[in-house]
CHARMM internal coordinates of N, CA and C (Angstrom, degrees):
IC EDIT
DIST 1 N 1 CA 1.4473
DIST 1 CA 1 C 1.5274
ANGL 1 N 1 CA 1 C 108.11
DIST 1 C 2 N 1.4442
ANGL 1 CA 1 C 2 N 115.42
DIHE 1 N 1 CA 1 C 2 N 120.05
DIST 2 N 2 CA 1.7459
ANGL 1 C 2 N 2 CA 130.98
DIHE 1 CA 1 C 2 N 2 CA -177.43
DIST 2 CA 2 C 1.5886
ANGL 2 N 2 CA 2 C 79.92
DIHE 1 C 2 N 2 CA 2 C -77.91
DIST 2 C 3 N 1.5775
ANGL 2 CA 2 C 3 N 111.01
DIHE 2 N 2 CA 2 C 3 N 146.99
DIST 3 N 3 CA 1.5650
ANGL 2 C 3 N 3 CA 99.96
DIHE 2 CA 2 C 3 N 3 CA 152.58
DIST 3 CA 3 C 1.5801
ANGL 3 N 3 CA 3 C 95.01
DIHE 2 C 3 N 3 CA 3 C -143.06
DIST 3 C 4 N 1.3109
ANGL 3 CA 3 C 4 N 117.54
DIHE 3 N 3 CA 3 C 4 N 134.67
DIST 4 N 4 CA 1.7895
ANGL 3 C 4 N 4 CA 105.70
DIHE 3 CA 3 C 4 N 4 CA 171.29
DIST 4 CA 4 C 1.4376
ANGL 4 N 4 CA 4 C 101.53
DIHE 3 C 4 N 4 CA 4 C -137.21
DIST 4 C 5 N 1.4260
ANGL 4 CA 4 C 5 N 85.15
DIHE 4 N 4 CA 4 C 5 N -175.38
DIST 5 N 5 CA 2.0160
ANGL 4 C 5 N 5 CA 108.28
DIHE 4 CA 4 C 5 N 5 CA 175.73
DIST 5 CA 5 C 1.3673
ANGL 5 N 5 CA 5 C 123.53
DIHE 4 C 5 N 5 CA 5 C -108.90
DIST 5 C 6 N 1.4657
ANGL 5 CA 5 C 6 N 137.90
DIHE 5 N 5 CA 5 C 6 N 90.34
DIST 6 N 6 CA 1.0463
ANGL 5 C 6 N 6 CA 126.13
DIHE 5 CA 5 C 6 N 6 CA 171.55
DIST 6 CA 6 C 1.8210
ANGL 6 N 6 CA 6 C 135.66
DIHE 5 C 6 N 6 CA 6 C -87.93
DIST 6 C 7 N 0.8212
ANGL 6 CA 6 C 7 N 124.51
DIHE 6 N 6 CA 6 C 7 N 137.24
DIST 7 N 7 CA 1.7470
ANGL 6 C 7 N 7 CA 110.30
DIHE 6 CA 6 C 7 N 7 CA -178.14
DIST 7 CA 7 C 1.9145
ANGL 7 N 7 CA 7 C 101.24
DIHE 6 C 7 N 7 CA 7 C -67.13
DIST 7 C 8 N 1.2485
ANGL 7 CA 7 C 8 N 83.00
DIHE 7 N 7 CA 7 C 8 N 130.27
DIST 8 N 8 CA 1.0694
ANGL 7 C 8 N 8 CA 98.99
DIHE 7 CA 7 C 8 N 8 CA 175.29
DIST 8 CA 8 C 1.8176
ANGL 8 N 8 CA 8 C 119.53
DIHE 7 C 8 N 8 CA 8 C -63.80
DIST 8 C 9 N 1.3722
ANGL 8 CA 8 C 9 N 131.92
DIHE 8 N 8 CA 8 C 9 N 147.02
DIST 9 N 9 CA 1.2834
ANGL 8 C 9 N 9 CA 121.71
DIHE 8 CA 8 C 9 N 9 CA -168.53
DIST 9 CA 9 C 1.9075
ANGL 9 N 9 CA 9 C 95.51
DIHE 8 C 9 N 9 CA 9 C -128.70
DIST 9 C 10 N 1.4223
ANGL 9 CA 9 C 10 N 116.05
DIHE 9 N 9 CA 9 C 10 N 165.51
DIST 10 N 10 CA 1.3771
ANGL 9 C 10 N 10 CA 113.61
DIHE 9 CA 9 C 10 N 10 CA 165.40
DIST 10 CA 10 C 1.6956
ANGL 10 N 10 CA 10 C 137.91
DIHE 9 C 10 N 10 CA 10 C -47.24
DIST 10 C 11 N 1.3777
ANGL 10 CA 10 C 11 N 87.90
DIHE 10 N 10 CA 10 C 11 N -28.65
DIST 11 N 11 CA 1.9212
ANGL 10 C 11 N 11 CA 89.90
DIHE 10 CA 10 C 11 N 11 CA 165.34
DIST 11 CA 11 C 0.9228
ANGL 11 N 11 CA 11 C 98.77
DIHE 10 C 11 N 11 CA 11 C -64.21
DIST 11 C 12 N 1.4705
ANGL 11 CA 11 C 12 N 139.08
DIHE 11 N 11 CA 11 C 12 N -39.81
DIST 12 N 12 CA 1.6594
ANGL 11 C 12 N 12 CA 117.12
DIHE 11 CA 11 C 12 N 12 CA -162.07
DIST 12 CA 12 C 1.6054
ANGL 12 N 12 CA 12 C 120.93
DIHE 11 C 12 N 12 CA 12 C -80.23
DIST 12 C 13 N 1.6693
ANGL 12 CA 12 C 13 N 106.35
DIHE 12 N 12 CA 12 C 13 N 10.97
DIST 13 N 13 CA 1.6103
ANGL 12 C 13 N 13 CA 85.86
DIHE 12 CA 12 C 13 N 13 CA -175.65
DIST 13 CA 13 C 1.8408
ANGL 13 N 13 CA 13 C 110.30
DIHE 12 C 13 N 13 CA 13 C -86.02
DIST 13 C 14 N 1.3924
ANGL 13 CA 13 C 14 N 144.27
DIHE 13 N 13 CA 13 C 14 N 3.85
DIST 14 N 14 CA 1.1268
ANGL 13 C 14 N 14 CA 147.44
DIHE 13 CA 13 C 14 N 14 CA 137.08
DIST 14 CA 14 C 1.9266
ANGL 14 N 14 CA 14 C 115.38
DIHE 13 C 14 N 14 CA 14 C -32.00
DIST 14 C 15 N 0.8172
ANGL 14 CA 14 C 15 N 114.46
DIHE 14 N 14 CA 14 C 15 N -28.69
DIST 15 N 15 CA 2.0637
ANGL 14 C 15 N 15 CA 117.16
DIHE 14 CA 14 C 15 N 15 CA -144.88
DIST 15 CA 15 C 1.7525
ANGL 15 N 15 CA 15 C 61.15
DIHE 14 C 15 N 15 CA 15 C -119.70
DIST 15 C 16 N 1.3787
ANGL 15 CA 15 C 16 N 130.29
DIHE 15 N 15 CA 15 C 16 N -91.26
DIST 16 N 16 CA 1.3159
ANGL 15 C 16 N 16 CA 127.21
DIHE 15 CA 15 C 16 N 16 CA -130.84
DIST 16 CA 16 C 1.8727
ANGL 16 N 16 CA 16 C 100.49
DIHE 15 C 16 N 16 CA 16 C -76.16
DIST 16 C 17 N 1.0845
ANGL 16 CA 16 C 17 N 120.75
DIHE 16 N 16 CA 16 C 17 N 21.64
DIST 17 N 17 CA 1.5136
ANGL 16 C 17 N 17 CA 109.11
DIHE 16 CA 16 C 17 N 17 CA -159.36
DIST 17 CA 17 C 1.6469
ANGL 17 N 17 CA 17 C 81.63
DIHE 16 C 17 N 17 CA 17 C -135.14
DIST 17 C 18 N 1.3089
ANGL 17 CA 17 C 18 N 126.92
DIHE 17 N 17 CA 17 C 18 N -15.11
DIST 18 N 18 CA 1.9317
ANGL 17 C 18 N 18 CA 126.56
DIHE 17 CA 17 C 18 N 18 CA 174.23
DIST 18 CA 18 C 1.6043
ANGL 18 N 18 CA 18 C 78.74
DIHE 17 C 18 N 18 CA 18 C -83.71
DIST 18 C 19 N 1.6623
ANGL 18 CA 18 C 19 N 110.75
DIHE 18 N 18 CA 18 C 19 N -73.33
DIST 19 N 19 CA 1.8317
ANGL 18 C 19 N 19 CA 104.89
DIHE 18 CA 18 C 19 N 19 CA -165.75
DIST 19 CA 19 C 1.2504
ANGL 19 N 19 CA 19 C 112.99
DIHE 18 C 19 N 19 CA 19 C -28.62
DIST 19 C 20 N 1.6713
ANGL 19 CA 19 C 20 N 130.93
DIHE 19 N 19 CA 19 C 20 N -65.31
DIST 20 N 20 CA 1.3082
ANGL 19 C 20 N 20 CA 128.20
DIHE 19 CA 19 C 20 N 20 CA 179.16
DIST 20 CA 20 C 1.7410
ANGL 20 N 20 CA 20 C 106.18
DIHE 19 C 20 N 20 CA 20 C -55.24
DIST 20 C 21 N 0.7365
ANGL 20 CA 20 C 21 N 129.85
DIHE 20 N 20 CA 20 C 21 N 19.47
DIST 21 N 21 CA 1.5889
ANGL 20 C 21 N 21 CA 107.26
DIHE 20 CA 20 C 21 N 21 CA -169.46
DIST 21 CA 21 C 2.1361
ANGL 21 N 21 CA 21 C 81.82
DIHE 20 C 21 N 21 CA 21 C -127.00
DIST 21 C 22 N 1.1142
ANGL 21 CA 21 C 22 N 106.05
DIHE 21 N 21 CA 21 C 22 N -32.12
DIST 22 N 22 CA 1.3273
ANGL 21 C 22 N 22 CA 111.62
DIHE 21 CA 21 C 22 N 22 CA -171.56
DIST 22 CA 22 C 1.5892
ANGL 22 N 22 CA 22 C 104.23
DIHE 21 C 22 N 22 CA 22 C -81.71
DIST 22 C 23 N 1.1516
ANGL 22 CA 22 C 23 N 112.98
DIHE 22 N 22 CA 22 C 23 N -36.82
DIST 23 N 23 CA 1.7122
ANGL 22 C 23 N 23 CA 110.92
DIHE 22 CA 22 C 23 N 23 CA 179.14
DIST 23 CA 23 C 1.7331
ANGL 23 N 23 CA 23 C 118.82
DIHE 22 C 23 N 23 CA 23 C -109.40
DIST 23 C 24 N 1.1533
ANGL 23 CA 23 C 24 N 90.35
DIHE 23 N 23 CA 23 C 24 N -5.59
DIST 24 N 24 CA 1.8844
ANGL 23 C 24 N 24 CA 89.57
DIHE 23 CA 23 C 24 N 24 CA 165.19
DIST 24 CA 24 C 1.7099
ANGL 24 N 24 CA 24 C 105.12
DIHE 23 C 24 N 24 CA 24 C -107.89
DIST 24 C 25 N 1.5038
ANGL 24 CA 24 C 25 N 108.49
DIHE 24 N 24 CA 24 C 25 N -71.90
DIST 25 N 25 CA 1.2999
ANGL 24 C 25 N 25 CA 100.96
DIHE 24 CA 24 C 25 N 25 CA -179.53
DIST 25 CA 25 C 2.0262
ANGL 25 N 25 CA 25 C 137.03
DIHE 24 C 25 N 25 CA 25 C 0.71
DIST 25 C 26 N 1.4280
ANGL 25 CA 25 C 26 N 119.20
DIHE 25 N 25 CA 25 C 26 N -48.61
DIST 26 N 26 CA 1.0164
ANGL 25 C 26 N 26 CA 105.69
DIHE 25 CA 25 C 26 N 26 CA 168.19
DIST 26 CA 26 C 1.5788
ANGL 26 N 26 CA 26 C 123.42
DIHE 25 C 26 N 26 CA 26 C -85.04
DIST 26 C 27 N 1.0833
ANGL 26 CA 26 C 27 N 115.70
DIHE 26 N 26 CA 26 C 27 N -5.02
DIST 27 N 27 CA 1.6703
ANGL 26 C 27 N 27 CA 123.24
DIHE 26 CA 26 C 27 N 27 CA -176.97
DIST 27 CA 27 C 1.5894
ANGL 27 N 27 CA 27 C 92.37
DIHE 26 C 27 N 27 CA 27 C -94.59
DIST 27 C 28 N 0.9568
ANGL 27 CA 27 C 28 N 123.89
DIHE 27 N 27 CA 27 C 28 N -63.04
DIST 28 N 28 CA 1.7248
ANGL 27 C 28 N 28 CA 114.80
DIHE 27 CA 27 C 28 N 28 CA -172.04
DIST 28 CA 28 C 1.2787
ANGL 28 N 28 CA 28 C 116.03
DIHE 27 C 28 N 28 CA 28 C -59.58
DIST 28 C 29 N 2.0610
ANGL 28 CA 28 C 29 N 126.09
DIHE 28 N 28 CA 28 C 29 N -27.54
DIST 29 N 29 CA 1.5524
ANGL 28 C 29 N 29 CA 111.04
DIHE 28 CA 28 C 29 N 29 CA 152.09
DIST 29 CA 29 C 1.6499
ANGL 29 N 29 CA 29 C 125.44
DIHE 28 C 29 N 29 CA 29 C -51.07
DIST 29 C 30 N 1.3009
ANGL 29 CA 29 C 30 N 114.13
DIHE 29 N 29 CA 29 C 30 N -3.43
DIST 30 N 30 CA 1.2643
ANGL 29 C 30 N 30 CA 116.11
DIHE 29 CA 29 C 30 N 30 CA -160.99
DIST 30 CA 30 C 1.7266
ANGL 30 N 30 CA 30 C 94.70
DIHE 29 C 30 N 30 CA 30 C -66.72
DIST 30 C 31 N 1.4317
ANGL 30 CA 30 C 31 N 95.79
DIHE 30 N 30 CA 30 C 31 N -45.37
DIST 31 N 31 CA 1.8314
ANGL 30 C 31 N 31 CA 103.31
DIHE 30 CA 30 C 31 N 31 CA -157.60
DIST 31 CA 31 C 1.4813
ANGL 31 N 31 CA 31 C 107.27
DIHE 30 C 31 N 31 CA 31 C -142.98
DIST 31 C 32 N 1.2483
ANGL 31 CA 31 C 32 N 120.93
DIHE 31 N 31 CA 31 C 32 N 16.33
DIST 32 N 32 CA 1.8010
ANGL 31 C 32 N 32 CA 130.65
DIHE 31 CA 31 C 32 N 32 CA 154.16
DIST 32 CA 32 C 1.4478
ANGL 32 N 32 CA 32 C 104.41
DIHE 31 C 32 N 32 CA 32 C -143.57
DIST 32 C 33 N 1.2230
ANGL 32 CA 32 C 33 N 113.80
DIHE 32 N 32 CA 32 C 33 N -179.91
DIST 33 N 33 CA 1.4093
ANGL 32 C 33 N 33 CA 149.33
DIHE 32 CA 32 C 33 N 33 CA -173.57
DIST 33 CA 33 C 1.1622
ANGL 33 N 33 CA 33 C 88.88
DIHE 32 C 33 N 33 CA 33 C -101.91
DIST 33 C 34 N 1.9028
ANGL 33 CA 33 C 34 N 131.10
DIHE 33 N 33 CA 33 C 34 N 120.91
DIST 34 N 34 CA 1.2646
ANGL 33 C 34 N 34 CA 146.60
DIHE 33 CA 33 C 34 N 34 CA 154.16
DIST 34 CA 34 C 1.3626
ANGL 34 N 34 CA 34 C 122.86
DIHE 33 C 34 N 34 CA 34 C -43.83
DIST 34 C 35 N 1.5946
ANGL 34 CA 34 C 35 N 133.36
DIHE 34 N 34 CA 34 C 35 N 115.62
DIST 35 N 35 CA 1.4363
ANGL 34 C 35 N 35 CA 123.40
DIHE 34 CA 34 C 35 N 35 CA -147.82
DIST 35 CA 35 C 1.3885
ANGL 35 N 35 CA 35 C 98.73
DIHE 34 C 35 N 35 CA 35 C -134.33
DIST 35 C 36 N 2.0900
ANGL 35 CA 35 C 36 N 108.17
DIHE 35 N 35 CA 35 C 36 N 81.10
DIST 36 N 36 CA 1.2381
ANGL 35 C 36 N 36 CA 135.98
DIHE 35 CA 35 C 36 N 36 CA -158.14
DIST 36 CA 36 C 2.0587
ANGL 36 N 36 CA 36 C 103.02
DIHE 35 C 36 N 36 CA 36 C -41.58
DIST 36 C 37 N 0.8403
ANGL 36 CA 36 C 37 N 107.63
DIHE 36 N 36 CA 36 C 37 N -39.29
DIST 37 N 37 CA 1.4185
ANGL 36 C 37 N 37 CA 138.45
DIHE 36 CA 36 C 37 N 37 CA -173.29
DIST 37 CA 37 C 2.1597
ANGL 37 N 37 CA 37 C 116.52
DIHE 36 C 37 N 37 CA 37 C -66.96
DIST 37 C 38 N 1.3879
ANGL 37 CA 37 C 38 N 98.15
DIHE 37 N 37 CA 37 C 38 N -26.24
DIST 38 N 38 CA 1.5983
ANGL 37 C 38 N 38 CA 116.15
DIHE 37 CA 37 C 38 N 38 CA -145.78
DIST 38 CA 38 C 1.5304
ANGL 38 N 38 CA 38 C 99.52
DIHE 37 C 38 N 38 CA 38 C -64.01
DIST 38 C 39 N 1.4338
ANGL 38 CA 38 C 39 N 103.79
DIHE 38 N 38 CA 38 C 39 N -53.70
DIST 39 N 39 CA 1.4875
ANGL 38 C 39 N 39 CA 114.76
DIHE 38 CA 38 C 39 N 39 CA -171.77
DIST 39 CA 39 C 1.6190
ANGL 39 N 39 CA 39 C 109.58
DIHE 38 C 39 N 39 CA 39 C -62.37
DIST 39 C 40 N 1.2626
ANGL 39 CA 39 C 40 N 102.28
DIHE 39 N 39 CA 39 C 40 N -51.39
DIST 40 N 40 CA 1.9533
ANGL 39 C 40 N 40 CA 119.86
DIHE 39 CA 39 C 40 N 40 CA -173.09
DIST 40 CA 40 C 1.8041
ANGL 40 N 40 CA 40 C 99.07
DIHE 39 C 40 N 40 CA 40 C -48.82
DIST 40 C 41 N 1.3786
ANGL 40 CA 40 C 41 N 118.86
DIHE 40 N 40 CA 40 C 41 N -27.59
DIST 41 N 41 CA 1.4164
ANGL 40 C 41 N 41 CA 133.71
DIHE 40 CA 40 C 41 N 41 CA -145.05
DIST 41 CA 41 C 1.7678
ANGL 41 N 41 CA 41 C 96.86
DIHE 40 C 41 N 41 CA 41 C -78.54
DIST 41 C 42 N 1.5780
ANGL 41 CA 41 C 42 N 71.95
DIHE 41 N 41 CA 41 C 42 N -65.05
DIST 42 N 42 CA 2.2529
ANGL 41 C 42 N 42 CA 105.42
DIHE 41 CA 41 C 42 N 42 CA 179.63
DIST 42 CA 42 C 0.8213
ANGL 42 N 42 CA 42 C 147.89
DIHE 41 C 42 N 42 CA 42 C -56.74
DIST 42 C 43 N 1.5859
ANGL 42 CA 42 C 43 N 91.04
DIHE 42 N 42 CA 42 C 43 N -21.89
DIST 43 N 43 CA 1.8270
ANGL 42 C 43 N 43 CA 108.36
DIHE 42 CA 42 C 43 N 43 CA -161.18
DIST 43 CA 43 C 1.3650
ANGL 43 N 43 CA 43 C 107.17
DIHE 42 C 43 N 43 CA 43 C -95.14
DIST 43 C 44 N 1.3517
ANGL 43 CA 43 C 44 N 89.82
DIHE 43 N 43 CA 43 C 44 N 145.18
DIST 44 N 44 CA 1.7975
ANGL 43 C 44 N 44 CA 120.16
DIHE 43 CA 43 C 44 N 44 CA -173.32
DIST 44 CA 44 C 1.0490
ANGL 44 N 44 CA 44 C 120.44
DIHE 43 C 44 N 44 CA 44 C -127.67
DIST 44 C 45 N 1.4902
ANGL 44 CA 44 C 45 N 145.95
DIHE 44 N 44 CA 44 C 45 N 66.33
DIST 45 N 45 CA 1.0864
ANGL 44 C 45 N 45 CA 141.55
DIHE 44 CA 44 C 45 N 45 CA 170.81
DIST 45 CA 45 C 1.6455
ANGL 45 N 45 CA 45 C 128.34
DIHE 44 C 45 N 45 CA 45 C -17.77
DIST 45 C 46 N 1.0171
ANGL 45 CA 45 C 46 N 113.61
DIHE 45 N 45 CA 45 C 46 N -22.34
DIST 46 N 46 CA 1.6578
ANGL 45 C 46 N 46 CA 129.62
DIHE 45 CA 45 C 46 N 46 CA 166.14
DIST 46 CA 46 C 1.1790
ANGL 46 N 46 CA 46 C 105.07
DIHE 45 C 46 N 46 CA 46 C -57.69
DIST 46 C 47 N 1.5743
ANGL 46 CA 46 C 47 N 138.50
DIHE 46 N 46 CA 46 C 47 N -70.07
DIST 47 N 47 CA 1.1556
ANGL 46 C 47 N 47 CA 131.01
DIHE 46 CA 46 C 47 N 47 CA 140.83
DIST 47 CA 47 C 1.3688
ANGL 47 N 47 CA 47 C 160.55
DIHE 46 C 47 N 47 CA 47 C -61.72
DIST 47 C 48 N 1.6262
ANGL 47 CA 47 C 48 N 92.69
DIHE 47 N 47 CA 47 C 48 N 54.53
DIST 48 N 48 CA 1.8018
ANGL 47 C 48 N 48 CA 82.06
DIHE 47 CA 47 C 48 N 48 CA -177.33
DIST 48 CA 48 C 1.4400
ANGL 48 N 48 CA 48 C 82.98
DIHE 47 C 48 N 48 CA 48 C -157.06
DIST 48 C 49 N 1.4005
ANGL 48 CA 48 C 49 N 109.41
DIHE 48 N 48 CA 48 C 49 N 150.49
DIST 49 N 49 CA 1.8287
ANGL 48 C 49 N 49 CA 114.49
DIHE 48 CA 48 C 49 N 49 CA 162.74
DIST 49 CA 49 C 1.8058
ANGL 49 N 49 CA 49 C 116.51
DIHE 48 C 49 N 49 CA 49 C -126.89
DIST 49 C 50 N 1.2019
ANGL 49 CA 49 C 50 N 77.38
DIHE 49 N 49 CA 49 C 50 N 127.30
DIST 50 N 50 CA 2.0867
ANGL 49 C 50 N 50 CA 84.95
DIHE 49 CA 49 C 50 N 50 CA -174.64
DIST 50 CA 50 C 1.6116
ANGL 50 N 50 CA 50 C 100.07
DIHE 49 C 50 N 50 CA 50 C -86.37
DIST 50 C 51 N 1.3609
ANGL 50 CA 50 C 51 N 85.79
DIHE 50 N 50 CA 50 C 51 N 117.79
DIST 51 N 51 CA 1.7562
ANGL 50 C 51 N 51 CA 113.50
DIHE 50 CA 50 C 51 N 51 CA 173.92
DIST 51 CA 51 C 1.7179
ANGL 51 N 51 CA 51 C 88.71
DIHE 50 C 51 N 51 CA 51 C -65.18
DIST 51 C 52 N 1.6447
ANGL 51 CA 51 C 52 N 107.33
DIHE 51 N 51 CA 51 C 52 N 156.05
DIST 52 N 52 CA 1.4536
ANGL 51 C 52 N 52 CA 134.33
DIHE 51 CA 51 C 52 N 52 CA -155.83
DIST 52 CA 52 C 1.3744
ANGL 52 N 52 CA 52 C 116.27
DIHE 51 C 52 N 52 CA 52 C -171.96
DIST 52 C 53 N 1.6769
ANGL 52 CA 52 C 53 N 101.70
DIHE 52 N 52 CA 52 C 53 N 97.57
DIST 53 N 53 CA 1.0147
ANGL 52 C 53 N 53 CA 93.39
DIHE 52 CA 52 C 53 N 53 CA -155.46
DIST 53 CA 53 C 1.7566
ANGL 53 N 53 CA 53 C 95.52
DIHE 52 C 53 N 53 CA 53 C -120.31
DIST 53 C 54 N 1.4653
ANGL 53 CA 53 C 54 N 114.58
DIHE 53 N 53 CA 53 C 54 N 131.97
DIST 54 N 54 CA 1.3510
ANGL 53 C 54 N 54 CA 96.12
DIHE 53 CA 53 C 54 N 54 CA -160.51
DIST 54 CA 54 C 1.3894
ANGL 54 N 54 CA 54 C 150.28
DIHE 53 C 54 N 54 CA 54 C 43.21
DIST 54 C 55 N 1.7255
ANGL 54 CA 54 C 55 N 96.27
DIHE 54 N 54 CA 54 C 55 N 39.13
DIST 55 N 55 CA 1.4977
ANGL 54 C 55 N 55 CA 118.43
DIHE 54 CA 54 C 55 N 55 CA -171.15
DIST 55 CA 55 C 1.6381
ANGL 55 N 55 CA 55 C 90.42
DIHE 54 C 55 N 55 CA 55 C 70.87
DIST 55 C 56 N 1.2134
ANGL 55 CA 55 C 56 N 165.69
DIHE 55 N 55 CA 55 C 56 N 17.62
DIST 56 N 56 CA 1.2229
ANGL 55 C 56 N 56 CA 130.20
DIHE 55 CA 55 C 56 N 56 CA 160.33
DIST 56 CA 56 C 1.2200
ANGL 56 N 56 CA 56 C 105.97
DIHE 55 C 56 N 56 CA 56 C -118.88
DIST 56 C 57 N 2.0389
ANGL 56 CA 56 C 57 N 126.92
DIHE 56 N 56 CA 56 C 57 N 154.03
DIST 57 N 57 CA 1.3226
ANGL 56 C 57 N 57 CA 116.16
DIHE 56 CA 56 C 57 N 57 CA -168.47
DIST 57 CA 57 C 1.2871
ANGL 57 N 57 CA 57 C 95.52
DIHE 56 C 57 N 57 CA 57 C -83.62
DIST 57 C 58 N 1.7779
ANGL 57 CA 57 C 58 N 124.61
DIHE 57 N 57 CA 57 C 58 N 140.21
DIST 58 N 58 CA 1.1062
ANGL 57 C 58 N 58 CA 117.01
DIHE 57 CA 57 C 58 N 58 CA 171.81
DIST 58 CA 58 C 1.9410
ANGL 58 N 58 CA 58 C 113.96
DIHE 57 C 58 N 58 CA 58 C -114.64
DIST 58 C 59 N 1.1322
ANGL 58 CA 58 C 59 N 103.66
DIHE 58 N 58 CA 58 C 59 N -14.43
DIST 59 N 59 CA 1.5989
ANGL 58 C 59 N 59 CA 113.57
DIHE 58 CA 58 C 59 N 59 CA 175.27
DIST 59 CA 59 C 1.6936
ANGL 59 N 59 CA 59 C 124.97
DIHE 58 C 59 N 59 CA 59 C -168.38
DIST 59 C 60 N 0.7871
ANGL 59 CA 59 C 60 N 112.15
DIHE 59 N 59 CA 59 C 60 N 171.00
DIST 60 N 60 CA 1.7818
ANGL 59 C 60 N 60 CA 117.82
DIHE 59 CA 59 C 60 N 60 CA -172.28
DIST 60 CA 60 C 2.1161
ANGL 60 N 60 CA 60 C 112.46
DIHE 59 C 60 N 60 CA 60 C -96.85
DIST 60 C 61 N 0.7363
ANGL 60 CA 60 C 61 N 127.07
DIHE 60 N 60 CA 60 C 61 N 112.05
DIST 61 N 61 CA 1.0354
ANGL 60 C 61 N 61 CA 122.51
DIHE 60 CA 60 C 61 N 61 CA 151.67
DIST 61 CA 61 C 1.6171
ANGL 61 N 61 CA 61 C 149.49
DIHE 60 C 61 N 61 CA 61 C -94.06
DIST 61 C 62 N 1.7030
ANGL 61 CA 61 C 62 N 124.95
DIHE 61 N 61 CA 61 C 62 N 110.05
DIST 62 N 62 CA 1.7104
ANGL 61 C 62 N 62 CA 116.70
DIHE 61 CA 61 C 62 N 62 CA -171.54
DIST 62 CA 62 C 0.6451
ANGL 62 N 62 CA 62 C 100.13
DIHE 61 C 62 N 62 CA 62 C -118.82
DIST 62 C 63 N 1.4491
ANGL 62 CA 62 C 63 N 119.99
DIHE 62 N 62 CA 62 C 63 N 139.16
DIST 63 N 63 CA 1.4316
ANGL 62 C 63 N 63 CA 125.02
DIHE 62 CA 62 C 63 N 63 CA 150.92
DIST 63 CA 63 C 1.5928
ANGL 63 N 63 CA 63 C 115.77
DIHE 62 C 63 N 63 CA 63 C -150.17
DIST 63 C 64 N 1.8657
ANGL 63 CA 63 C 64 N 110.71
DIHE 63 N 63 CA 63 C 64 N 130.71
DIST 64 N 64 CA 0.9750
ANGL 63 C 64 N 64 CA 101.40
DIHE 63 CA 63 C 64 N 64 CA -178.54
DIST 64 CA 64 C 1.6131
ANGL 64 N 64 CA 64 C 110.43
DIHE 63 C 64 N 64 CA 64 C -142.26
DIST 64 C 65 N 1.5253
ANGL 64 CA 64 C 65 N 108.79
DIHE 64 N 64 CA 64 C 65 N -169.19
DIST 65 N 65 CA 1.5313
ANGL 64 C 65 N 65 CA 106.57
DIHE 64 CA 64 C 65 N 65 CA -152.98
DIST 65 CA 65 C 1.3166
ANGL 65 N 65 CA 65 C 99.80
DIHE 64 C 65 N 65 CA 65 C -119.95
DIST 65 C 66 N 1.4047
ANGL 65 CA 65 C 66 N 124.70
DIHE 65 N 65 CA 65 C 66 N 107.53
DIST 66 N 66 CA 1.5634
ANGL 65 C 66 N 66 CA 106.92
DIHE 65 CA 65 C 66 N 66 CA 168.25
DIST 66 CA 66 C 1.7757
ANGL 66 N 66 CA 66 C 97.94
DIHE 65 C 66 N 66 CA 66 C -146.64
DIST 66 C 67 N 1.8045
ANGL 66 CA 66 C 67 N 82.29
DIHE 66 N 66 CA 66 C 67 N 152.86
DIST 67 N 67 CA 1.8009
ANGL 66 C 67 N 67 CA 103.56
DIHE 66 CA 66 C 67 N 67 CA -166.94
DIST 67 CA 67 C 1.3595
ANGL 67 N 67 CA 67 C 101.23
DIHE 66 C 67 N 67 CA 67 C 48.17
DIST 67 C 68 N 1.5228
ANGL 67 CA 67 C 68 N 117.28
DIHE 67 N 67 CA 67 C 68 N 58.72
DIST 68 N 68 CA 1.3823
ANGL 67 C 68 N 68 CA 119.77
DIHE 67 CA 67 C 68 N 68 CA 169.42
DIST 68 CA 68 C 1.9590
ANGL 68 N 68 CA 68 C 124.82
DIHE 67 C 68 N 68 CA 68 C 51.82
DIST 68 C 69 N 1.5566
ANGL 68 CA 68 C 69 N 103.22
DIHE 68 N 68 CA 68 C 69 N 12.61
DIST 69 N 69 CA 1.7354
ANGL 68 C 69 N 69 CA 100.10
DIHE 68 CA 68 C 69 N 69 CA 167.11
DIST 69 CA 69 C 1.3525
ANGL 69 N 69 CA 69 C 91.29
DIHE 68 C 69 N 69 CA 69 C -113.26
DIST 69 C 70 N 1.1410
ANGL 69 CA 69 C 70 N 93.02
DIHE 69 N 69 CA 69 C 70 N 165.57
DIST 70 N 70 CA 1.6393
ANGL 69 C 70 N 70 CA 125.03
DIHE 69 CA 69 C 70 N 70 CA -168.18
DIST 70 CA 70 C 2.3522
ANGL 70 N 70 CA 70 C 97.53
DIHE 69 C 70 N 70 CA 70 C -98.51
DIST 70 C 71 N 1.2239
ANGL 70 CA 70 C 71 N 92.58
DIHE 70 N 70 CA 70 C 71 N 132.51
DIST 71 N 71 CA 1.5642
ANGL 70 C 71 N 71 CA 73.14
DIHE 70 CA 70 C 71 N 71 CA 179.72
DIST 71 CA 71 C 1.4555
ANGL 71 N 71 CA 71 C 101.28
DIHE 70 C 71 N 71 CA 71 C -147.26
DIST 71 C 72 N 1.9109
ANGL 71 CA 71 C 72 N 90.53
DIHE 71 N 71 CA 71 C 72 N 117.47
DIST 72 N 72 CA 1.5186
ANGL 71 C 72 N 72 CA 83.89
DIHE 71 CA 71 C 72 N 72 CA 179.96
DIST 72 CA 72 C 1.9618
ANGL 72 N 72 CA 72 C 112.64
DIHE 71 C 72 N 72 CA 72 C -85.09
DIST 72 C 73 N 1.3076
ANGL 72 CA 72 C 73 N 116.92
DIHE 72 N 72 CA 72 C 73 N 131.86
DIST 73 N 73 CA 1.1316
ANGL 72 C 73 N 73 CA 125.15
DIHE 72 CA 72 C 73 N 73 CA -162.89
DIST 73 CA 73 C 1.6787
ANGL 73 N 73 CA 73 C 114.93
DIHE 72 C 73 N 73 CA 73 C -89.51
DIST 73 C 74 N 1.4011
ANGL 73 CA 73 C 74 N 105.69
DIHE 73 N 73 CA 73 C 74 N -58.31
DIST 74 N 74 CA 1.4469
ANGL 73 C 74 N 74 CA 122.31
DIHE 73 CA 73 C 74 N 74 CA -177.14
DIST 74 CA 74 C 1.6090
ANGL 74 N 74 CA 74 C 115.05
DIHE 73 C 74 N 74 CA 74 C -109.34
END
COOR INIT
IC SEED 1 N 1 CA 1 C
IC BUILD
């Protein structure tokens, strides 16, 4: 199994904006109102890297640094 990190680019907000809706969606009804719109709104390809796993994208990765913590996002 190849697995890598690619930066994510603007074609990808279609593929990564169903994934988030497919792997957050039931945890965030837990304790907000689902905000069909939220991801499409936010997203920055600058920050994020699409996991690849055997040539296929299999998930999103963020993480970033502010006031010196590390924050994993996605």
């Amino acid at each position: 199994m190849k697995l890598i990190l690619r930066p994510a680019v603007a074609d990808d907000l279609d593929a990564l904006d169903r994934l988030h809706t497919l792997s957050m969606r039931p945890h965030v009804e837990k304790i907000y109102q689902w905000d069909d719109s939220f991801f499409r709104r936010t997203f920055d390809p600058s920050l994020i890297r699409v996991i690849v796993v055997d040539g296929c994208d299999v998930g999103m990765l963020s993480v970033t640094e502010e006031d010196g913590v590390v924050l994993l996002r996605q």
